[in-house]
Each structure stands twice: as structure tokens, then as C-alpha cells.
C-alpha positions as CSV (number, residue, x, y, z in Angstrom):
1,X,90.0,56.0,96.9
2,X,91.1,57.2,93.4
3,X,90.0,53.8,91.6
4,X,85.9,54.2,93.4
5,X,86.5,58.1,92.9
6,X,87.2,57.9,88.9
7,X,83.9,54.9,88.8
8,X,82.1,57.4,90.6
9,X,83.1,60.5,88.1
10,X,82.2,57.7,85.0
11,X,78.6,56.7,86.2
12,X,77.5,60.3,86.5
13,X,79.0,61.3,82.8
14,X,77.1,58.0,81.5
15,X,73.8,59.2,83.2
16,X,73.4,55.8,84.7
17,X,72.6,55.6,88.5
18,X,75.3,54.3,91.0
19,X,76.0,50.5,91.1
20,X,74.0,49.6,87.9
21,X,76.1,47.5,85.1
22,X,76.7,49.9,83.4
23,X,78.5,51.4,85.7
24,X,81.2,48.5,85.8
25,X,80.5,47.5,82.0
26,X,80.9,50.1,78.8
27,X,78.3,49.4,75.9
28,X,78.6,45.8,73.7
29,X,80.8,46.3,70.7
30,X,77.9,45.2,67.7
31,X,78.8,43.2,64.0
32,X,75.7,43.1,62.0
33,X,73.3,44.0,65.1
34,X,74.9,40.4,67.4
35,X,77.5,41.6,69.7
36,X,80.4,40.5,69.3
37,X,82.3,42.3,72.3
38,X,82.1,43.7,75.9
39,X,84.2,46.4,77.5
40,X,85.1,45.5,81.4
41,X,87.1,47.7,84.0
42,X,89.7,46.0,82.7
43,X,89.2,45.7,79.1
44,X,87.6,44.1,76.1
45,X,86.0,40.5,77.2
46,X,84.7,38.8,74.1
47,X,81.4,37.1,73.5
48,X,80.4,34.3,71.7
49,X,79.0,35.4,68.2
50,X,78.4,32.3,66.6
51,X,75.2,32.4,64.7
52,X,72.5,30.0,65.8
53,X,72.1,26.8,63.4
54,X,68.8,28.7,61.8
55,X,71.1,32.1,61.2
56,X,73.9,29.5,59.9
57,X,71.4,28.4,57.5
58,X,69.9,31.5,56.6
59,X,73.7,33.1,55.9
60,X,75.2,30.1,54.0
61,X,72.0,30.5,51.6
62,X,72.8,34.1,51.0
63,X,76.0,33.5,50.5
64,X,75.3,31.5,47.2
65,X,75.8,32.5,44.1
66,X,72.5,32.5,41.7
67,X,73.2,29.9,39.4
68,X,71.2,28.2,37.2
69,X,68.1,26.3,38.1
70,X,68.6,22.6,38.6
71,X,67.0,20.4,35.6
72,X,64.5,18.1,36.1
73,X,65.8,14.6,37.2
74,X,68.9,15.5,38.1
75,X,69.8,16.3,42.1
76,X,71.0,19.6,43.2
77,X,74.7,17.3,44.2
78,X,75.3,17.3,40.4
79,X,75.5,13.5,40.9
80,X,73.3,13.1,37.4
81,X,71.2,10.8,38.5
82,X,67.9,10.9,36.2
83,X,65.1,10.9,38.5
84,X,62.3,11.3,36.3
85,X,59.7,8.8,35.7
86,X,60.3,5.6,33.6
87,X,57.3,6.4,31.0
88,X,59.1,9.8,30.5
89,X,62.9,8.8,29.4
90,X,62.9,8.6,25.3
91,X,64.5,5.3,25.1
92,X,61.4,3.4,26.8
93,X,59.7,5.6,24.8
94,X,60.9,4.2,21.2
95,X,61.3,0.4,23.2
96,X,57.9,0.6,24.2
97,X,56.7,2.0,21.0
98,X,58.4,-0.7,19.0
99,X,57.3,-3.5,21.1
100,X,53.5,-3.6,19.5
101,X,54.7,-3.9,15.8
102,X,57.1,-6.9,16.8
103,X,54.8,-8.5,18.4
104,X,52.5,-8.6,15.5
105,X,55.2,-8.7,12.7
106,X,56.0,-12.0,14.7
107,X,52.6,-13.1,14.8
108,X,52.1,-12.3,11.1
109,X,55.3,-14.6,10.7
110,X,54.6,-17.3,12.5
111,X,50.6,-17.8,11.3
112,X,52.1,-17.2,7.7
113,X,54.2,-20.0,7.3
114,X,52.6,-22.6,9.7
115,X,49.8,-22.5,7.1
116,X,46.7,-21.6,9.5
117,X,45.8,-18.4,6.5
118,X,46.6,-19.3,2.9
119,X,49.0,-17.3,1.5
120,X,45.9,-16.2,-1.1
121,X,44.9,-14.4,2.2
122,X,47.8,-13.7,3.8
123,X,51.3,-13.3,2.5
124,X,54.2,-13.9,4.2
125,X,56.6,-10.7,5.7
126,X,59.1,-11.8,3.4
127,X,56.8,-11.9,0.1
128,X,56.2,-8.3,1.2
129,X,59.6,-7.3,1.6
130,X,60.8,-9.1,-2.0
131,X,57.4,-7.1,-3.6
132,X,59.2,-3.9,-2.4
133,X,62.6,-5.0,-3.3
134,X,61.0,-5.6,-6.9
135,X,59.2,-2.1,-7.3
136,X,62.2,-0.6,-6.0
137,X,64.8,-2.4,-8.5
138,X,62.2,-1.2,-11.2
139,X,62.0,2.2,-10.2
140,X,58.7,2.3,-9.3
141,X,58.7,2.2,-5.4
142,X,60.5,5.5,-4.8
143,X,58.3,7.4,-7.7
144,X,55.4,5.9,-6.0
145,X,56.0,6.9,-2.9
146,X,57.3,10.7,-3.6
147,X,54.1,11.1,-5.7
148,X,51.9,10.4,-2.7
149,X,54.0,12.4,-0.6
150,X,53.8,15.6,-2.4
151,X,50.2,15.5,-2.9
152,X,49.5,15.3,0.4
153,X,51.4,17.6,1.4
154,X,50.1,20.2,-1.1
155,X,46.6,19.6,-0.9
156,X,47.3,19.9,3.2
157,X,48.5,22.7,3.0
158,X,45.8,24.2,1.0
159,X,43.1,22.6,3.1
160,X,44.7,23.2,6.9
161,X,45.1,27.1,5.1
162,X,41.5,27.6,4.3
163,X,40.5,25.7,7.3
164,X,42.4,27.9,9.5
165,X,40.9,31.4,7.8
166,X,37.1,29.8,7.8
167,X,37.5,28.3,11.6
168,X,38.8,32.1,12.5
169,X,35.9,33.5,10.9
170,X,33.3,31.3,12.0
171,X,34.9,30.9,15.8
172,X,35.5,34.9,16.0
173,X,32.3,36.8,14.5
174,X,28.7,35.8,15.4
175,X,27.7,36.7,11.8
176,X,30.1,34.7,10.0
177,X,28.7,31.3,12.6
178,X,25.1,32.4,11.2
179,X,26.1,32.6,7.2
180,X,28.5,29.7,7.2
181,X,28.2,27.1,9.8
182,X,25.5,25.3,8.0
183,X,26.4,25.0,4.7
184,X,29.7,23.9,5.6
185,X,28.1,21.6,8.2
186,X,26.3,20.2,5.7
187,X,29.0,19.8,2.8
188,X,31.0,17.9,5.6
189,X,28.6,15.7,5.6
190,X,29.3,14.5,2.2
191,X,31.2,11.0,1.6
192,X,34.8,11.2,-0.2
193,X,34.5,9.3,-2.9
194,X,31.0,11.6,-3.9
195,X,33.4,14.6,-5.1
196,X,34.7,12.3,-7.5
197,X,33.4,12.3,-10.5
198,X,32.0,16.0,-9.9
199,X,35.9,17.0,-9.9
200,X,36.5,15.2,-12.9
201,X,34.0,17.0,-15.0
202,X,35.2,20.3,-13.3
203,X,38.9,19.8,-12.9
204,X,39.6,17.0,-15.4
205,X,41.9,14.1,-14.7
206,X,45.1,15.6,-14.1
207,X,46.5,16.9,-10.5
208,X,44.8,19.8,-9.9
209,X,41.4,17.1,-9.2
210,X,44.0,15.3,-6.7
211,X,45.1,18.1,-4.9
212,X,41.3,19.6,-4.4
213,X,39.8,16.2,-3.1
214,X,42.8,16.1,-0.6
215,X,42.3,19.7,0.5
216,X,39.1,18.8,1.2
217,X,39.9,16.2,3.4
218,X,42.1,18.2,5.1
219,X,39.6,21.5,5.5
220,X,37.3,20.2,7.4
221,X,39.3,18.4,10.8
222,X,40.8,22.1,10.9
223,X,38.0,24.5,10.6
224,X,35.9,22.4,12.5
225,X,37.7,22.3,15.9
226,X,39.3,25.7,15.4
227,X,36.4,27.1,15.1
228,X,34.8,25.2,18.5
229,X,37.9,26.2,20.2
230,X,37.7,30.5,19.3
231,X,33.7,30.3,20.6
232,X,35.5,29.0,23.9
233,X,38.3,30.7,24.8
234,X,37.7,31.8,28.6
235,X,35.7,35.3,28.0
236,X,37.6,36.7,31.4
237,X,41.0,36.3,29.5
238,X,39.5,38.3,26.6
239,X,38.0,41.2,28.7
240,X,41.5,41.1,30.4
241,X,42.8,41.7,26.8
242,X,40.6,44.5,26.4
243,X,40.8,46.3,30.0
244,X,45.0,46.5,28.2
245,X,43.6,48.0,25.3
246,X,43.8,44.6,22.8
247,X,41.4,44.7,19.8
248,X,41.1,42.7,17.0
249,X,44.4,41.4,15.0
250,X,46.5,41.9,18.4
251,X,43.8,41.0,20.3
252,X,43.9,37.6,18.6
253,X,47.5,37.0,18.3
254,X,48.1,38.1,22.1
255,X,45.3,36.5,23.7
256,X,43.2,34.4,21.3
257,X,46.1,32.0,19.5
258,X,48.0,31.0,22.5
259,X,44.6,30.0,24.4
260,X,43.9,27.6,21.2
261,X,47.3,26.5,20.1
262,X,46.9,22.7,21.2
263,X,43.8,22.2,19.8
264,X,44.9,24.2,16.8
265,X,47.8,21.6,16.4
266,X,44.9,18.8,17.1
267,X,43.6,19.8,14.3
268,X,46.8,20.5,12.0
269,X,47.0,16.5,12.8
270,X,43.6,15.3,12.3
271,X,44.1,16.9,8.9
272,X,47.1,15.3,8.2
273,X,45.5,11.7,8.6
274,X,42.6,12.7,7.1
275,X,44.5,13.8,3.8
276,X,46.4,10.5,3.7
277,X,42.9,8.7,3.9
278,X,41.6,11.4,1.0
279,X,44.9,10.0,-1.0
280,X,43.6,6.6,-1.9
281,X,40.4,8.2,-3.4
282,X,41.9,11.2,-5.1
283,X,44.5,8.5,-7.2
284,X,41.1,6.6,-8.2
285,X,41.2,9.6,-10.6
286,X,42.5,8.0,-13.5
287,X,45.9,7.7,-11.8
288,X,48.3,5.6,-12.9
289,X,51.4,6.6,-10.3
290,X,50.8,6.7,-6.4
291,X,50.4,4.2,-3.7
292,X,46.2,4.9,-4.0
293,X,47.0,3.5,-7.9
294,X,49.2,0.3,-6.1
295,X,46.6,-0.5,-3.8
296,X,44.0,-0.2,-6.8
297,X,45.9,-2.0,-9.1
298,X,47.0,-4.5,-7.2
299,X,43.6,-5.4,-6.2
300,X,42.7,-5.9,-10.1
301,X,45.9,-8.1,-10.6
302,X,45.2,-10.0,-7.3
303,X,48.7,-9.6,-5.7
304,X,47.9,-9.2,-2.1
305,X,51.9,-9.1,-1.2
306,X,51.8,-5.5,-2.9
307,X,48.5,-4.4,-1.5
308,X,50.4,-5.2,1.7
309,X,53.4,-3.1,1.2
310,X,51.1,-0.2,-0.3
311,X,49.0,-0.4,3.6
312,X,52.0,-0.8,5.3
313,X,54.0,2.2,3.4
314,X,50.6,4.3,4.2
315,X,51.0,3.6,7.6
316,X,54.8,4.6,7.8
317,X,54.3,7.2,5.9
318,X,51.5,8.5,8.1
319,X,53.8,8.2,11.1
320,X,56.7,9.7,9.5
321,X,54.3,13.1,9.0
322,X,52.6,13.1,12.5
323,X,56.1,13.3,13.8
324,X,56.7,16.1,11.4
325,X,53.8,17.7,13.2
326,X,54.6,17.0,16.7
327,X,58.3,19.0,16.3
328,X,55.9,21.8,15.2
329,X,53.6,21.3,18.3
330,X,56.6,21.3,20.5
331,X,57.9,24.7,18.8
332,X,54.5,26.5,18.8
333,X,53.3,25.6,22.6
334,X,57.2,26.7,23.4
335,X,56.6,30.3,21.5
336,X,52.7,30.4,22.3
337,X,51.2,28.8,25.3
């Protein structure tokens, strides 16, 4: 009588009606909204809190620290395995770059000394490489080659300069594309080896002829496609620019630049071939150092086994810049686009 007398005096202080469970039961002991417990007549009875396997999930991925992102072509184990494509890894890269030139360094071997080309025609890879070995016991191949190099260089820079300013100017103001697209158009136009004799009555025969003819080369690849790629640049990125207050200089170098920063290093490259191809005419000036001068030479003394090694050192030395380029590409898309 007690016992059902204290139940009774317990369901009416609870406000719950008589026989409900709540009446036998006290409220669920919660953890982070599950419960976790029960209160009987006769104490504490537990219940099974174990988080369901989506929870599970959900709480072991909270649990994690942030770390730092997994790298491409390795798992998330840490197993380093390198899961990225084949064409992508930088040792079949250089293999499969290589593989071309041995094939036909081979080729040039083996019709060479079967006899199929006279050697008139066609020297032999190792005529070539005792040619070199001469120039370069003589002193001649190294003075040769740094000669080239520098006026290449120099007149690139001086042509990818201007070609950069007159592409920004052309590309960026209506006016200037009226007043300068076709005169330059039409002084593109004009063949190499035409500015040759005009720059030696003007310039003379020293280096400042050499250097012009090359920047010339060079000025055109650049200010051409720079220019084609400022008239494109999407016009809603620009009016975004502007609805942020962007004009003019910061305008440019926000918006502008990093929209044309692979074509601009397009054209930084074009250039650079195009000034190598400029060097063989600029040291028909009444050089008498260069590789243009060993190719020209050579041709007047008929040995073939240097005007080999005078292409083939063109060739290298082409590639050697380009890659020059390329580490600047990689830079400038990494701080621009």
C-alpha cells in the first residue's frame, strides 16, 4: 500500500496521467541528443548507444585532423604508389623524347657507311663529331657558339620588349589598332634577308646591324598574337573588373595579363625560334664569327661535315632556349593564371 501510494504521489507531481510509462519510467539520460540511459523503479537500466554505421562514419571523419591534401598519384594509404598516367611521369617523358633522334642518328649511321649517299652528300656522324672536335681544339667552336648565343639573346630581348609594348597598345586601344595595325601589317610582310643591305648602309657592319635584324625577327611573333589575344579577352571578365572599380594599369595587370599569359608565353617562344632563324641572316653581315658565318663558310669551302655540325648545334641550341622558356611559362601561369 505504501509502494502503489508513493507511484501514485509521483505520477501526479510529473503531471502524467495514471498507468502511463512515465509513470513506472523517469526521463532517458541523453549524450549528444542519443540516450544513453533509462531510469526504472529500480534504477538506471542502460541502453544501447552505439552509433549506427552511417553516424560511425560521419564521427570517425570529424574526428580527423586537417592534414594536408593528398598529391596527385599517390593514394590516401601513403602506400606511394604513382598513379598518374604513363605520358605524364618525366622519365617517359625524356625516353620518349630521345627515342626520335636515335632512331634517325641510327639511320644516318647506317645509310652513311653502307654507301647508299656519297659522303659528298652525306657525312658520316662521326666526320661530324671529329669537325667539332677540330673547331673545338682550335678554339673556335666555343667562340662560335657564345657569339650566336648572345646575339640572340640580345636582339630577343629587344624585339619580344617592343613587341610586347606595340601588341599592348594595338590589342588595348581602338585608336592605336587604326594608326598601327597596317603599317606594321605590312612591314611584316617583308622577307629577312631584304633588311639587309638597308641595315648596312644605316647601321654599318658591326653588331648593332646584327642585333636590329634579330630584333626584328623576334617583334613581330610577339606583337602579333599579343595583340589578337588583348582584342579577346572575354569582355564579361573586364566589366567584372570594372563593377570592382579596376581601370587602366591595374585593370590590366589584375584582369587583362593573367587572361593572356599562355599565349603571351606562345609568343615569347615563337620569338625565340624566330630569332635563331633571323641569326643565319644577320651573320651574312660581313661576319666573320658565329655559327650563321660556319654555315656560310662552309658552304664556300664545301665541307658539308661542318655545315652539319653548324645545323645540328642550331638545333640544340634552339632546344636548350625553348626549355629556358618553358621554366618561365611554368613560373608565370603559377603567379598569373
Amino acid at each position: 500500500m505504501t509502494t502503489d501510494a508513493a507511484k501514485t504521489t509521483d505520477t501526479k507531481r510529473s503531471g502524467l496521467p495514471d498507468g502511463s510509462v512515465g509513470s513506472a519510467f523517469a526521463a532517458p539520460v541523453a549524450v549528444g541528443g542519443r540516450a544513453v540511459a533509462a531510469a526504472d523503479a529500480t534504477g538506471p537500466v542502460g541502453v544501447d548507444a552505439r552509433p549506427s554505421g552511417g553516424e560511425d562514419r560521419r564521427i570517425a571523419a570529424s574526428a580527423r585532423r586537417p592534414g594536408r591534401p593528398t598529391r596527385p598519384g599517390r593514394s590516401g594509404r601513403g602506400d606511394g604508389g604513382d598513379r598518374r598516367p604513363l605520358t605524364s611521369r618525366r622519365w617517359f617523358r625524356i625516353v620518349g623524347g630521345a627515342l626520335i633522334p636515335l632512331a634517325l642518328l641510327a639511320a644516318w649511321q647506317v645509310v652513311s657507311t653502307t654507301g647508299a649517299v656519297p659522303v659528298s652528300q652525306l657525312p658520316s656522324p662521326e666526320m661530324v663529331w671529329l669537325a667539332a672536335i677540330d673547331l673545338a681544339e682550335r678554339g673556335l667552336l666555343g667562340l662560335y657558339v657564345a657569339i650566336s648565343t648572345q646575339r640572340v639573346f640580345i636582339g630577343f630581348a629587344f624585339g619580344a620588349l617592343f613587341g610586347l609594348l606595340a601588341g599592348a597598345v594595338v590589342g588595348l586601344s581602338r585608336l592605336g589598332d587604326v594608326l598601327f595595325s597596317p603599317t606594321l601589317g605590312a612591314v611584316r610582310a617583308v622577307p629577312s634577308l631584304a633588311w639587309v643591305p638597308l641595315l648596312i648602309l644605316w647601321f654599318g657592319i658591326g653588331e648593332d646591324s646584327k642585333v636590329i635584324l634579330i630584333s626584328i625577327g623576334a617583334f613581330f611573333p610577339v606583337y602579333t598574337i599579343v595583340a589578337a589575344s588583348l582584342r579577346h579577352v572575354d569582355r564579361r571578365l573586364l566589366e567584372a573588373g570594372r563593377a570592382f572599380g579596376l581601370r587602366g594599369a591595374t585593370l590590366f595587370a589584375t584582369v587583362q595579363l593573367p587572361a593572356v599569359v599562355p599565349s603571351v608565353i606562345a609568343a615569347l617562344r615563337l620569338a625565340l625560334a624566330q630569332a635563331w632563324l633571323f641569326l643565319v641572316a644577320a651573320e651574312l653581315i660581313a661576319s666573320s664569327m658565329g655559327l650563321g658565318f660556319l654555315l656560310s663558310d662552309s658552304g664556300n669551302t664545301g665541307r658539308i661535315d661542318r655545315i652539319f655540325l653548324a645545323i645540328i648545334l642550331l638545333a640544340v641550341l634552339g632546344k636548350l632556349s625553348d626549355a629556358l622558356v618553358g621554366l618561365l611559362e611554368r613560373w608565370a601561369v603559377r603567379r598569373w593564371a
